[in-house]
C-alpha positions in Angstrom: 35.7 -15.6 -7.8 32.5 -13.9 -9.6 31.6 -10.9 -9.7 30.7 -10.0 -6.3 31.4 -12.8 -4.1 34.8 -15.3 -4.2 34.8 -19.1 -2.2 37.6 -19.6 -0.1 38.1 -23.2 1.1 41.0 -25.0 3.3 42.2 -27.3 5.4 43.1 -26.9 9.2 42.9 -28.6 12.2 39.4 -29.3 13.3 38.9 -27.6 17.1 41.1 -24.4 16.6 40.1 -20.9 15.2 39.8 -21.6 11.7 39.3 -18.8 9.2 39.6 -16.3 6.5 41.4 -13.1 6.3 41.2 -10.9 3.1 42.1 -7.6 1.0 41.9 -5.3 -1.7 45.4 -5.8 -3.0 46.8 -2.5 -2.3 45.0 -2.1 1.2 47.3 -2.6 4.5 44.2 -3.5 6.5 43.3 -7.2 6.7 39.1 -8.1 7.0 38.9 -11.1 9.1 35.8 -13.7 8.1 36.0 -16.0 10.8 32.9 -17.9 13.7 29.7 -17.8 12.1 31.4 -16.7 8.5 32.5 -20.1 8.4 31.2 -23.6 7.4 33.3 -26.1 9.5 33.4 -30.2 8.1 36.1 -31.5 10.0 39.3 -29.8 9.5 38.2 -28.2 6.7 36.5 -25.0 6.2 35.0 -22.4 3.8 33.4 -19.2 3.3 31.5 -16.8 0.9 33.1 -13.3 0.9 30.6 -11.0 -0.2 30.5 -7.5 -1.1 33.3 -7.3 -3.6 33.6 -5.2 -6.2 33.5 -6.2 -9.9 37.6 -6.3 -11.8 38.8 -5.8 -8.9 42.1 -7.9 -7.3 42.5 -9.1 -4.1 44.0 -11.0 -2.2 43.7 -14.2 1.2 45.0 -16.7 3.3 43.7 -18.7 5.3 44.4 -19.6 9.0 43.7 -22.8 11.3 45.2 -21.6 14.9 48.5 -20.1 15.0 49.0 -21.6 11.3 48.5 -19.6 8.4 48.8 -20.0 4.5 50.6 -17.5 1.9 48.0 -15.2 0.8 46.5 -16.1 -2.7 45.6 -13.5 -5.2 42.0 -13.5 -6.8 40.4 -10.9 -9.2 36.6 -11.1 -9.6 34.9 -10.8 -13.4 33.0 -8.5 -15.0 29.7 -6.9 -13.9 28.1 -6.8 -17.9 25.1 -5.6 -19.1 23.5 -6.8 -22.2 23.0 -4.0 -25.5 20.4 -2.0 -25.7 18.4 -3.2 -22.5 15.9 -0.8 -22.5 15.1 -0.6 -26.0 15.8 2.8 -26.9 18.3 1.6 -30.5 16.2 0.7 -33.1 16.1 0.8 -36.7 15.2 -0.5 -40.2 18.0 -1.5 -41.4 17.3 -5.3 -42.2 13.8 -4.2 -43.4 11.6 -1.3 -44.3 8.4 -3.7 -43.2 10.2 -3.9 -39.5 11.7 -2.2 -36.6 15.2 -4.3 -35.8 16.7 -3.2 -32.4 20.2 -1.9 -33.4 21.2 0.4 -35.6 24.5 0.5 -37.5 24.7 4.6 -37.2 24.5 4.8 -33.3 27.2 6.0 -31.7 27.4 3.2 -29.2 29.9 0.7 -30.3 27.9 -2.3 -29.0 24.3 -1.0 -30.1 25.6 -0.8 -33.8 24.9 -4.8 -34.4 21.9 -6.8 -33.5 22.1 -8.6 -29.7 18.5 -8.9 -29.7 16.2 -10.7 -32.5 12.7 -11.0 -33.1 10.3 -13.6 -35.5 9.5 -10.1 -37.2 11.1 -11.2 -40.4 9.0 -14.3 -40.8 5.2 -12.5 -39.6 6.0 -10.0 -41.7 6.5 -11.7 -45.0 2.7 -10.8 -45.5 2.9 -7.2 -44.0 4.2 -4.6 -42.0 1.1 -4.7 -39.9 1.9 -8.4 -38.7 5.4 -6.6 -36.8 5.3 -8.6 -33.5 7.5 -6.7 -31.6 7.2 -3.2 -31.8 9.0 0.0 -29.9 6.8 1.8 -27.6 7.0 5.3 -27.5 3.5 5.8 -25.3 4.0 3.7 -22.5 7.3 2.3 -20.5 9.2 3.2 -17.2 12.9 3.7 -18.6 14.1 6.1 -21.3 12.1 7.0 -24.4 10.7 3.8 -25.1 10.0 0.4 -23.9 9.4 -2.9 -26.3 6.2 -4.5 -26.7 5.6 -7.9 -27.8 2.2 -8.5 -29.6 0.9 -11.9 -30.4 -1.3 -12.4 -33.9 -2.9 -14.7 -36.4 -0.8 -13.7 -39.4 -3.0 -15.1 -42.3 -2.4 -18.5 -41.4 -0.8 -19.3 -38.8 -1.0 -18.1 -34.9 2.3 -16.1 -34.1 3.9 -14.9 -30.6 5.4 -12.0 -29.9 8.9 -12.6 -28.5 12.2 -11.3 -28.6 15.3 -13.3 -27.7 19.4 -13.1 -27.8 19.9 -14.8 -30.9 19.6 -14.7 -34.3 16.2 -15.5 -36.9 17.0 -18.3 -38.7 14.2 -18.6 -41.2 10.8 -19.3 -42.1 9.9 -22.8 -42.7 6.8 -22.1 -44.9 3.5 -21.5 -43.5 4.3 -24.3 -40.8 6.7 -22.7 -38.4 10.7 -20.9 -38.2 13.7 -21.5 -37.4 15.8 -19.8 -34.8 19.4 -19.2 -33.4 19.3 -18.7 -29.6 22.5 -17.3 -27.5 24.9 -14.8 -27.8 28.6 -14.9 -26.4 29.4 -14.3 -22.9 31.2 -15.3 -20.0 30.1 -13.2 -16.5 28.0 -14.8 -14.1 24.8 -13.1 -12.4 22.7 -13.9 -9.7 19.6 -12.5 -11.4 17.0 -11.2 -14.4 15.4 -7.7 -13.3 13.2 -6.3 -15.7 9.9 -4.3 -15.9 6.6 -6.0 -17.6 3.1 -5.1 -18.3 0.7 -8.1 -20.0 -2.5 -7.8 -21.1 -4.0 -11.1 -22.5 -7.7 -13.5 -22.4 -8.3 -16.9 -23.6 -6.5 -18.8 -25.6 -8.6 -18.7 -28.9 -5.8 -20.8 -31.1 -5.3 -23.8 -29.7 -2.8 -25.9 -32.4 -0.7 -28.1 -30.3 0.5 -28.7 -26.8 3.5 -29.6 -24.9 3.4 -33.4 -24.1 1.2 -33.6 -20.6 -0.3 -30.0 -21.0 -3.9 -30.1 -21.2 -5.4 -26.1 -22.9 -9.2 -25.7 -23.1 -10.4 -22.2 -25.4 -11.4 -21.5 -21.2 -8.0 -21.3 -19.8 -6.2 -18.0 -20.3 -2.8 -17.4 -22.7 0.5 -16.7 -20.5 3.7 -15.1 -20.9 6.7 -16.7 -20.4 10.6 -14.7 -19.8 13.8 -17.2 -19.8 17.4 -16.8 -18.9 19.5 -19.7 -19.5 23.6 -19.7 -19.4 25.4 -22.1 -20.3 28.7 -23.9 -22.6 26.2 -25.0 -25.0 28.7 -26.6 -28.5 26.6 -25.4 -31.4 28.0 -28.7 -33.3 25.9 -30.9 -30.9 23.0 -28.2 -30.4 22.5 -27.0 -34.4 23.1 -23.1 -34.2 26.0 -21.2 -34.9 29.3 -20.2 -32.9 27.8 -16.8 -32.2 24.7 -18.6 -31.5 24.4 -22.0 -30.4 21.1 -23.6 -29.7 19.2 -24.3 -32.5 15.0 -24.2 -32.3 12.4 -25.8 -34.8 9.1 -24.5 -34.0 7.6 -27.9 -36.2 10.2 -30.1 -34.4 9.6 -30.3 -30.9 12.7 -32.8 -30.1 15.1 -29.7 -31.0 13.0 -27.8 -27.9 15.8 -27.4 -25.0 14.6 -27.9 -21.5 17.5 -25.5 -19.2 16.6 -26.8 -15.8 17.8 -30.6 -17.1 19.9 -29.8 -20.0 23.2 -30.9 -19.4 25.2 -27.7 -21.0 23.1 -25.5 -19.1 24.9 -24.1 -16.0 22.1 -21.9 -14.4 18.5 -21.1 -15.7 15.5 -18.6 -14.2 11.9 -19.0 -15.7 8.9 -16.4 -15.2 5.1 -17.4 -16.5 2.8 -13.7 -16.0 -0.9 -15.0 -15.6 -3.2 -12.8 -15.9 -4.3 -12.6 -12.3 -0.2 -13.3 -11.3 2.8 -15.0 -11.7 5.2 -18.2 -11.3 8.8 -17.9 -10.8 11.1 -21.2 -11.0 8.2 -23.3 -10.7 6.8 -21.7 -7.2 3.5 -21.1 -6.5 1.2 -18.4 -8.0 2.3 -14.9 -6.9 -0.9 -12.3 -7.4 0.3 -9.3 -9.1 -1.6 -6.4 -11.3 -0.3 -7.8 -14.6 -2.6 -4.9 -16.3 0.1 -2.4 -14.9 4.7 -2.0 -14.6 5.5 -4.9 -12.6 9.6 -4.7 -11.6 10.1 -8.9 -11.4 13.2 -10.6 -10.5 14.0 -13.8 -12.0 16.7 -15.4 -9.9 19.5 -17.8 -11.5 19.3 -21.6 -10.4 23.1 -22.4 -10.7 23.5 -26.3 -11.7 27.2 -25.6 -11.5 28.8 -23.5 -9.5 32.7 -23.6 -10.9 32.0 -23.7 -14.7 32.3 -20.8 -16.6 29.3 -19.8 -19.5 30.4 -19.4 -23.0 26.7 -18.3 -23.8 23.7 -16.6 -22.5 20.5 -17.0 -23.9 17.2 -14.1 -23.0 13.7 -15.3 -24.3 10.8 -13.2 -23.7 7.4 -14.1 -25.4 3.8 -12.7 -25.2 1.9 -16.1 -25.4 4.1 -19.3 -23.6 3.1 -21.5 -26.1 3.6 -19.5 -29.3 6.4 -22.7 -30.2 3.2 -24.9 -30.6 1.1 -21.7 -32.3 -1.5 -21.8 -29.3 -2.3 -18.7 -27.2 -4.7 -15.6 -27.3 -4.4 -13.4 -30.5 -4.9 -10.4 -28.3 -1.8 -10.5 -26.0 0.5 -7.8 -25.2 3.4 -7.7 -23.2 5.6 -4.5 -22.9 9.1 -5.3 -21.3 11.8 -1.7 -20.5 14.7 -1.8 -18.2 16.4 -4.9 -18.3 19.0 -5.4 -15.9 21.6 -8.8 -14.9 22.0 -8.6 -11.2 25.1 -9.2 -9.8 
């Protein structure tokens, strides 16, 4: 059982009415999932039931004929939001030179200690003007404000703007940082829905690629959102128990690829052009990336009966900010964030 949707399998006899019946535990009404409901291998059978709600019990048997099964009892999990999804808690508590997205006074419990992270503490070392994500008061389509990620050449060194679920982990010099990614967590969604706007050009730092990626100071910067979960041990990935997976930005073998890592469970990737967008790898959507876009970044489950320990959100301005190449003029605002269900 997940959140909104439970698998029922069995064993019949292949050739009779085989099927599901089901109930709110409490209800005396039984809802029958039977015929085209069902996927039929043999004697045994299966089915989806759909439309549940989330902590909720319930309880179904199966039947093959005449034959029936004692009714099994099921509750489905949580339907959990992530902190401060829209950006509205903020606050300078690690630093005067920096906005940090919680704030110890608010009066929501879960908005008092940071979920969200930035690389603000390492552009900033030279300045508050180098803040790469910044709260937007002027322009967003939830609350008071949305976030906005801003890529720059800070001094040195070319610098995306990105938050992510994790935690900063420190500046390594002038040649890159260290970071933390994941936060604790268990539910299961379907889905990423969030609101973007990205304004970019061409890449005018070009340091490094990704092996096979070929950039030209023609091609235009991208930005890239990723939702990974996943049972990731932070004594094989490098992190933290709070945060498991463990990024270099000057080591490139610490990078973690979700769609083949093997303690990933289900990963959604979306690349804004600026002319459209990719999501999971499909073709080239056209989209006004100058203007709100609502996207939805759907979860590619590599297992379907593992439970996450960990989620892990990473939003950046310029896709290739880990190998300091992109356009020193990107923007991406991001407000409402929302896990489907």
């Amino acid at each position: 059982a997940w959140t909104g949707v439970a698998w029922v399998k069995a064993t019949g006899i292949a050739g009779l009415n085989n099927g599901f019946k089901y109930r709110k535990q409490g209800d005396s009404e039984w809802i029958d999932l039977s015929g085209d409901a069902i996927t039929n291998d043999g004697g045994d059978f299966s089915a989806a039931i759909d439309n549940l709600q989330p902590l909720t019990s319930y309880e179904c048997y199966a039947y093959s004929g005449d034959n029936q099964t004692e009714p099994q009892s099921f509750t489905t999990e949580e339907a959990r939001q992530m902190p401060n999804s829209s950006f509205e808690i903020f606050s300078n508590d690690e630093s005067s030179k920096y906005y940090s997205f919680y704030d110890p006074l608010s009066t929501i419990l879960e908005n008092q200690t940071k979920w969200w992270c930035s690389g603000n503490k390492g552009s900033t070392t030279v300045g508050s003007s180098y803040s790469i994500p910044v709260p937007d008061g002027n322009d967003k389509v939830d609350g008071n404000y949305s976030v906005k990620l801003q890529s720059q050449y800070v001094i040195v060194k070319f610098a995306a703007g990105n938050i992510f679920v994790g935690e900063f982990a420190g500046v390594l010099g002038t040649k890159g940082g260290k970071v933390n990614f994941g936060r604790p967590w268990t539910s299961r969604p379907t889905a990423l829905k969030l609101y973007c706007k990205y304004t970019t050009g061409t890449m005018d730092i070009i340091n490094s690629t990704p092996p096979g990626v070929v950039l030209t100071k023609a091609d235009y910067d991208r930005a890239q959102i990723k939702i990974a979960l996943g049972t990731w041990d932070y004594k094989k990935y490098g992190g933290t128990p709070q945060s498991p997976v463990h990024i270099n930005t000057t080591d490139a073998s610490t990078f973690v690829d979700f769609a083949t890592d093997p303690s990933t469970i289900a990963d959604g990737n979306l690349i804004i052009h600026h002319d459209g967008y990719l999501m999971n790898g499909a073709d080239k959507v056209s989209a006004q990336t100058g203007e709100w876009t609502e996207y939805v970044i759907p979860l590619n489950y590599h297992s379907m009966d593992t439970l996450p320990t960990h989620i892990i959100v990473s939003c950046a301005s310029s896709q290739f900010g880990d190998y300091f190449t992109g356009c020193s003029s990107s923007k991406l605002w991001i407000d409402a964030v929302e896990l489907v269900y």
